[in-house]
C-alpha positions in Angstrom: 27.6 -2.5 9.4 26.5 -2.3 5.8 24.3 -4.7 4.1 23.8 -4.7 0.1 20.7 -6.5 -0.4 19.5 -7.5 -4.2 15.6 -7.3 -4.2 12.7 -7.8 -6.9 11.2 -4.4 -7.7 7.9 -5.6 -6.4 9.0 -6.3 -3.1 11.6 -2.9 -2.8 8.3 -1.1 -3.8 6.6 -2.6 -1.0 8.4 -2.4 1.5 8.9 1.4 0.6 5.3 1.9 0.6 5.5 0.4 4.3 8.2 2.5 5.5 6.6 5.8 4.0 3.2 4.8 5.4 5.6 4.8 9.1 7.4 8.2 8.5 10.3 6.5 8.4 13.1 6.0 5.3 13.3 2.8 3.7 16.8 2.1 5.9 14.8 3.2 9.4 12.2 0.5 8.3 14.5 -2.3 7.4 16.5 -1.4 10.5 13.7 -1.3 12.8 11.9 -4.6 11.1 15.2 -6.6 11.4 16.2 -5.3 15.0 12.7 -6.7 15.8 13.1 -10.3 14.6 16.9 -10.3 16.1 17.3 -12.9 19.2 17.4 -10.9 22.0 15.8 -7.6 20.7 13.0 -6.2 23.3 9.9 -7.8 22.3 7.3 -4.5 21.0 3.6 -4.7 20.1 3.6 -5.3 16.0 3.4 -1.5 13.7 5.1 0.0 17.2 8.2 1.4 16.9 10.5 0.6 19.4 11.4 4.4 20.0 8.8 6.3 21.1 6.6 3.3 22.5 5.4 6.0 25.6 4.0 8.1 23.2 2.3 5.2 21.3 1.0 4.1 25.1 -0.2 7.5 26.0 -2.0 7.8 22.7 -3.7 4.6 22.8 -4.7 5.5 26.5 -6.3 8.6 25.4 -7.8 7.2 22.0 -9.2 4.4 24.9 -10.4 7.2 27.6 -12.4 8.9 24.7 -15.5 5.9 23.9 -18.1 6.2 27.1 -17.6 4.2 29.9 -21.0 2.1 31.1 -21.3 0.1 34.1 -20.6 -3.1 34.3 -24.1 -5.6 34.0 -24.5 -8.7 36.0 
């Protein structure tokens, strides 16, 4: 399905800056943001993308494993 949508310039530059900060086109963004909000859609951490959320996982796990670990006080 195609959607024309009419925006201010201020908000179509935003939301281009967001989906260029992602990696993604300003299409992928809208698609992905939308598909997020939709009843029904897989509910997703917010700034995840719903592909490759086992990547993001294993990233965070090792971004996590990195700080020291200390025992626990009493």
């Amino acid at each position: 399905m195609a959607i024309t949508l009419d925006l201010k310039p201020e908000v179509e530059a935003e939301l281009t800056a967001q989906a260029q900060a992602a990696g993604l086109s300003l299409a992928q963004f809208l698609r992905r943001e939308l598909e997020a909000i939709a009843p029904g859609a897989p509910a997703r951490l917010p700034g995840t993308p719903p592909e490759g959320l086992d990547q993001w996982e294993r990233d965070l796990d090792e971004w996590l494993d990195s700080f020291p670990q200390h025992p626990v006080l009493a």
